[in-house]
C-alpha positions, 0 to 999 in steps of 0.5 A: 716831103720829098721822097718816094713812096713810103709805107704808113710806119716808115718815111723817106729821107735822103741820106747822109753817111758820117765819118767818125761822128755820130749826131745825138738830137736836139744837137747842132753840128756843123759838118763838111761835106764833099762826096758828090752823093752827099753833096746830091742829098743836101741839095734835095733836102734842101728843095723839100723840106730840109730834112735828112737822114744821118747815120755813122759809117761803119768803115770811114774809109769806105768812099761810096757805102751800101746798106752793109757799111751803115750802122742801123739807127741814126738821126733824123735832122734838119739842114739849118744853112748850108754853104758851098766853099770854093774847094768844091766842099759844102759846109753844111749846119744841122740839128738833130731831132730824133733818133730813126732805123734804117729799114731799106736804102736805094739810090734815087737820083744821084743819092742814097735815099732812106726807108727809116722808122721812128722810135717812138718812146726812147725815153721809155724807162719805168719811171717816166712811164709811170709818170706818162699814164698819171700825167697822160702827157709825153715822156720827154715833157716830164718835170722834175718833180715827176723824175724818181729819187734815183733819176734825179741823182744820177742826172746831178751825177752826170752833171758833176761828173762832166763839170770836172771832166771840162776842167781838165778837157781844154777843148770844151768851152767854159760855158757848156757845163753851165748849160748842161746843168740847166738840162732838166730832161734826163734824155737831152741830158744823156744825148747832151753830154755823149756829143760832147765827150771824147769816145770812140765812134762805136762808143758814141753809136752804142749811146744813141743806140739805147733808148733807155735815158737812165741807162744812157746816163749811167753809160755816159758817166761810165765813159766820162769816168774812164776819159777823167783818169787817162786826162788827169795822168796827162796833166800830171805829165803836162805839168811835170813837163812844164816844171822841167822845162821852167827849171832849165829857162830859170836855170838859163836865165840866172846863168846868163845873168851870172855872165852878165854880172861876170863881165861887168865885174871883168871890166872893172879889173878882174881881167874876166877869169870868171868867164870860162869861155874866155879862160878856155881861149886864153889857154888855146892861145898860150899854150904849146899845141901841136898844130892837129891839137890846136885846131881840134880844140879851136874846132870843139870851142866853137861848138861850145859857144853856140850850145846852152851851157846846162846842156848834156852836150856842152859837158861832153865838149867841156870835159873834153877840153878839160882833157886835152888842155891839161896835157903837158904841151911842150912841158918837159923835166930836165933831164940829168946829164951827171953820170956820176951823180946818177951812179951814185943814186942807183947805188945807194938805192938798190946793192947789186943788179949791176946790168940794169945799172950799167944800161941806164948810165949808157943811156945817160952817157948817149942822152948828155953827148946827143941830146935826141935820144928816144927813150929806151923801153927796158923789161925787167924779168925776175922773180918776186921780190928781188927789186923790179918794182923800186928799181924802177923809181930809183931810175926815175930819181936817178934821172930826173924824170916824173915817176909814174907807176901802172899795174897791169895786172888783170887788165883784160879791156882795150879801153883801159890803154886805148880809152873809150869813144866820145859817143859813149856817156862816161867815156873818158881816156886811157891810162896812158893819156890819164897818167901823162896828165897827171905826171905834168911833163911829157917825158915822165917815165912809166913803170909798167907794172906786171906786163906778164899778167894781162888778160884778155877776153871778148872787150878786146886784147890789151897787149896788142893796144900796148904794141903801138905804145912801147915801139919808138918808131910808132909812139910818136903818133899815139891815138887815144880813142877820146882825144882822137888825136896824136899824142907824143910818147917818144919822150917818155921811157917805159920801163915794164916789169914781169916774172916771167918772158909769157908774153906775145911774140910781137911785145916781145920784139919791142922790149929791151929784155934785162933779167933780174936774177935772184941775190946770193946770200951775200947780197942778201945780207947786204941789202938787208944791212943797209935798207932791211933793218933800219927800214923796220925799226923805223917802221915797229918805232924801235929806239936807237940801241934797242934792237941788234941784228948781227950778221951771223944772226941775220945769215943764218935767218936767211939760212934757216928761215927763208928760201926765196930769190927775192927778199920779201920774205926775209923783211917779213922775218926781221918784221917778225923779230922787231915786232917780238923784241919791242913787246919784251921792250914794252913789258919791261923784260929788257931795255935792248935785244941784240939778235944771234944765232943762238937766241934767233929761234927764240925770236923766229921760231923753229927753223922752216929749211935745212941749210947744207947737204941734200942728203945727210950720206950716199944713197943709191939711186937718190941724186940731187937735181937743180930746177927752175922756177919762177921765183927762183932756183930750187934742188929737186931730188931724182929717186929711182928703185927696181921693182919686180916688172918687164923692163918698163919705167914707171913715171910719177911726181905729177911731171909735164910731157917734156920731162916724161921723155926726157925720161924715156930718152935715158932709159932706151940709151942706158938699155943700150949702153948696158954692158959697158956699165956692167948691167946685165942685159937680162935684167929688163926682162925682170926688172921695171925701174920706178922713177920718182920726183918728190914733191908729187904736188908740184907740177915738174917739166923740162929737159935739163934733168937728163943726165940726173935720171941716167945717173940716177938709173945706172946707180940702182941698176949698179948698186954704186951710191951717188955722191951727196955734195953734187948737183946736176943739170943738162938735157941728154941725147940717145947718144949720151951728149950733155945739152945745154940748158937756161937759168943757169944763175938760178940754178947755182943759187939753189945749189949754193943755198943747199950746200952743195960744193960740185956741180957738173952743168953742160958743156956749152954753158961755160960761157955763161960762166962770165955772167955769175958773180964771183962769189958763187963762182968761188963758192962752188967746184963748177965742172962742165961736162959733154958726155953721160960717160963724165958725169957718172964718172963725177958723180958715183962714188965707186968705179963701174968695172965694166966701162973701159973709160979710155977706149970705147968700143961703140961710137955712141960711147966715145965722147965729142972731140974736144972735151977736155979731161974728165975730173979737169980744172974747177972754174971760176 
């Protein structure tokens, strides 16, 4: 050999660093080599006696390794054929001998050069040894019978366990199972199967570091038993991998061999409706699209021809498709032009709400002579239950137009307007494209219903996307998120509903605002003659003759059982008496029930509300308010006492910041109108004045109680009674001015309901008068009024002494040019 000088123990070899391999003995390995060291160290093996030295580095990426970088024991081997490739590289073919330690490393000659011991007895378990001294023979020559009982299984262990281990390991040759096993020798077979499984590098050197065979067998069938199960999870996942994907070829084959069938069969006469492309063109080609629709829809077509039908991106496309072809293009309602047939239909649908009535034969009058007229966006506002929603099919109907109804109500997601983006999965268009589809034509009309109850919060504002759709000079490009294109809405009329006007400012601007008011008892007994009672006989399946409601009956049902704007609550009471007089019916107590006053509280009950005076007799400091509310007007009663104090007001009936100052703007002007009403001054210094508002549950806010507080106060302080048949309403100023105020129908309502004959409103809401039907007008002595000084005048039942009604000494106290005379004319 080659190599410098060795003591007896160790010898010298040339040395080849690996990377990322360990070489086992007696294996044959082929290798690729190009560090020029390496390189320089075959070539000296190869001018001695082709042995060198092959140790595993402990860094692959270390270029030029020392004796740090090494492990310590590698295999000595012999260079089988050697080769140079035109790359500079050398492939090179060596067999492994035994295993060796490096003891020292020195360079020698452009190579590393290797002190390495033998280790001697590296089959040494107690076994063989045993076996060694009987036989007086190597361990590495024993025969099977010599093996121990245990040896020998755990070989046929190791065996088995690699024959499973090559079935799922495609990389190993069929063969090398079959040669495994005819390895007699426990140690080739440990080194046989660690070279050929997969381990990591300091797995592989922890197996050719031990010298015990039976220990390295077992390590090996460790490993192998670790590598089996991470290699059958990849099988599973291979052949799951592999079903699906067969599934989806199959599935492609049989849908192109549908298509094939399909097409042969059009050809034979069916005109090819089975195909869906062809349908889908067909449809793009007919119908009337505008022209950015056309080319959207040419556009997505395109996309769907090239794509694999069962894909996830042809169903996108395809329902998208779906969508923007089932629009109604160009499909419109022919629009009724016969003003009186449409006079005739709002009549006998709804008795009353003659504004809203008058606006849409307007409409239909400007629609028949033009024939271009936008549709109109009305907003009904009123309470529950007086008709909003009806009204708005009658105006369908009365119009020929498709009825489509929306509730708003809760809405708080932009989405549900606007639509979601195609990107999303599930996505799908807004409400207003969704119902436009659905109505068939596009000039429908669409109840928005409940526009005052939309929500709001992080995923966007529904009312501004609503902006967009109810103005007439944007609608007419309206963009819904998934179709990405303009819709036009000018045709369509919007009709929106809400109870009260608590809306953005914006929304507002864009709607024609018609308020319904509540119905007067009239009215009420009206529609209940002609919808109410027939409606629920029908609906309880009352025969004809054998329920009666008479119109005293049904009066003081409304009188005594319900309070309300709307008529809800009066359907549910008739409910209530066809519900009692079919069950008499049925248990054969009476063949027909005819209902009157005098027998209603055996049907309905005990009587819920009193009907007539707020107060049965004068009271001091007790007068009859009128508020409003969002369903409808109501009496508010203003009670005021003396308590012993400082001249302060106490406030109580849960009352808004509103009210509260309006309280305090009375008092500090009667405080100073004192002696012109006859109240000692010294009084305040004595005296507090309690102020309450019954009802203390119900939250109360407003200016319009003015003048009833003053009233109220100077009552108490004066020891005057208040009249019980009047009712007041206005805002006072500190210098006793009567303002106006709103709901000024409502508010009569209430007043007429509760019995009341007088009522004294402001001064500058006689004009409103035109608009309160005639019946409240000529039901009640309505007395406008500009000054404190003429409502207490009205309103107290015995003269202040102290007031010198025809000349006032202060300016605050002389009423406003041109009231006219206190006690005037009633009006109607």
């Amino acid at each position: 050999m080659t190599q410098a000088s060795a003591t007896p123990s160790t010898q010298a070899y040339p040395v080849l660093p690996l990377r990322d391999i360990v070489v086992f003995p007696n294996m044959i390995v082929p290798l690729f080599v190009g560090r020029d060291k390496s390189v320089a160290a075959l070539e000296a093996a190869m001018a001695a006696d082709k042995e060198i030295f092959l140790v595993a580095q402990l860094d692959p990426s270390e270029d030029d390794p020392d004796r740090d970088d090494l492990y310590e024991i590698g295999v000595t081997a012999v260079v089988l054929q050697l080769l140079k490739l035109p790359d500079g590289t050398v492939r090179v073919l060596v067999e492994g001998k035994r295993r060796a330690a490096l003891t020292s490393l020195v360079q020698s000659d452009g190579y590393l050069s290797a002190e390495v011991e033998m280790l001697e007895g590296d089959a040494g378990s107690d076994d063989l040894e045993a076996a060694s001294d009987e036989l007086g023979e190597r361990v590495g020559e024993l025969t099977p019978d010599d093996l121990s009982p245990d040896l020998k299984a755990l070989m046929r262990s190791v065996i088995d366990q690699f024959e499973n281990y090559a079935k799922l390991n495609r990389k190993l040759p069929a063969e090398t199972a079959v040669q495994l096993g005819e390895i007699e020798d426990p140690s080739k077979l440990a080194d046989a199967v660690a070279a050929n499984i997969q381990v990591k590098v300091s797995d592989k050197q922890a197996l050719l570091i031990e010298r015990d065979p039976a220990k390295r067998l077992e390590m090996v069938f460790a490993f192998m038993e670790g590598e089996l199960g991470v290699l059958q999870v990849e099988k599973k996942i291979k052949s799951r991998v592999k079903r699906q994907m067969e599934k989806t070829q199959r599935e492609y084959y049989l849908n192109e061999q549908l298509k094939a069938i399909q097409r042969e069969l059009g050809n034979e006469g069916d005109d090819g409706d089975g195909d869906e492309i062809a349908e889908l063109t067909q449809k793009i080609a007919t119908m009337k699209l505008s022209k950015e629709a056309r080319t959207k829809a040419t556009a997505e077509l395109k996309k769907l021809k090239t794509m694999a039908p069962m894909s996830a991106e042809a169903t996108v496309v395809r329902n998208y498709l779906d969508v923007l072809l089932g629009l109604p293009w160009g499909k419109k309602s022919k629009i009724r032009k016969d003003i009186s047939a449409a006079q005739a239909v709002l009549d006998e649908d709804h008795y009353a709400l003659e504004k809203v009535k008058d606006r849409i034969i307007e409409y239909l009058a400007v629609q028949a002579r033009t024939n271009k007229l936008k549709g109109p966006i009305l907003c009904l506002v009123g309470p529950p239950g007086v008709g909003k929603t009806s009204l708005g099919k009658s105006i369908a109907k009365a119009t020929g137009r498709e009825f489509i109804r929306q509730s708003l109500g809760g809405v708080r997601d932009e989405a549900e307007i606007r639509g979601h983006r195609r990107t999303y999965i599930g996505s799908l268009p807004g409400k207003i494209v969704t119902n436009l589809k659905k109505a068939g034509t596009s000039n429908p009309l669409f109840l928005l219903d409940e526009i005052d109850k939309l929500g709001q919060d992080f995923r966007g504002d529904p009312a501004s996307a609503l902006l967009e759709v109810l103005d007439p000079e944007q609608n007419a490009k309206f963009q819904d998120h998934y179709l990405e294109i303009d819709v036009d809405l000018s045709d369509v009329m919007f009709v929106t509903t809400a109870n009260t006007l608590n809306l953005p400012q914006a929304l507002l601007d864009r709607m024609e605002i018609i308020r319904l008011e509540g119905y007067t008892e009239d009215e009420k007994v009206e529609i209940a003659e002609r919808h109410l009672i027939e409606k629920q006989i029908e609906a309880h399946g009352l025969k004809a003759g054998e329920f009666a409601l008479t119109t005293e009956g049904l009066r003081a049902l409304i009188q005594y059982y319900t309070r309300e704007a709307g008529v809800r609550t009066l359907e549910r009471e008739i409910a209530k008496l066809a519900r009692k007089a079919l069950r008499q019916i049925l248990e054969g107590k009476t063949t027909s029930v005819t209902v009157t006053p005098d027998n209603l509280s055996d049907f309905a009950g005990v009587k819920k509300y009193r009907h007539g005076l707020g107060e049965e007799e004068n009271q001091i400091g007790a007068v009859t308010g009128l508020a409003w509310t969002e369903v409808g007007g109501e009496l508010l009663t203003i009670e005021s006492v003396t308590v012993p104090g400082r001249g302060q007001a106490k406030i109580t009936g849960k009352l808004g910041d509103v009210m509260k100052e309006s309280i305090e703007t009375a008092f500090s002007f009667i405080k100073a109108r004192s002696p012109s009403y006859g109240i000692k001054p010294s009084i305040f210094a004595r005296k507090d004045i309690h102020i309450h508002l019954p009802e203390g549950a119900v939250p109360k806010d407003g200016p319009s109680a003015g003048i009833g507080i003053v009233t109220a106060i100077v009552s108490t302080l004066t020891g005057v009674p208040v009249r019980r048949d009047i009712a007041m309403t206005g805002e006072v100023t500190l210098r006793g001015r009567v303002l106006p105020i709103g709901g000024l129908k409502e508010k009569l309502l209430a007043a007429l309901r509760g019995g009341i004959t007088t009522v004294l409103i402001p001064h500058e809401n006689e004009k409103d008068l035109a608009d309160i039907p005639a019946n409240i007008r000529d039901g009640l002595k309505i007395i406008p009024v500009a000054h404190v000084d003429e409502v207490l005048r009205l309103a107290l039942t015995g003269p202040l002494t102290a007031i010198d009604w025809t000349e006032a000494d202060d300016l605050a106290a002389q009423p406003p040019v041109g009231v006219p005379a206190i006690g005037g004319e009633l009006h109607h």
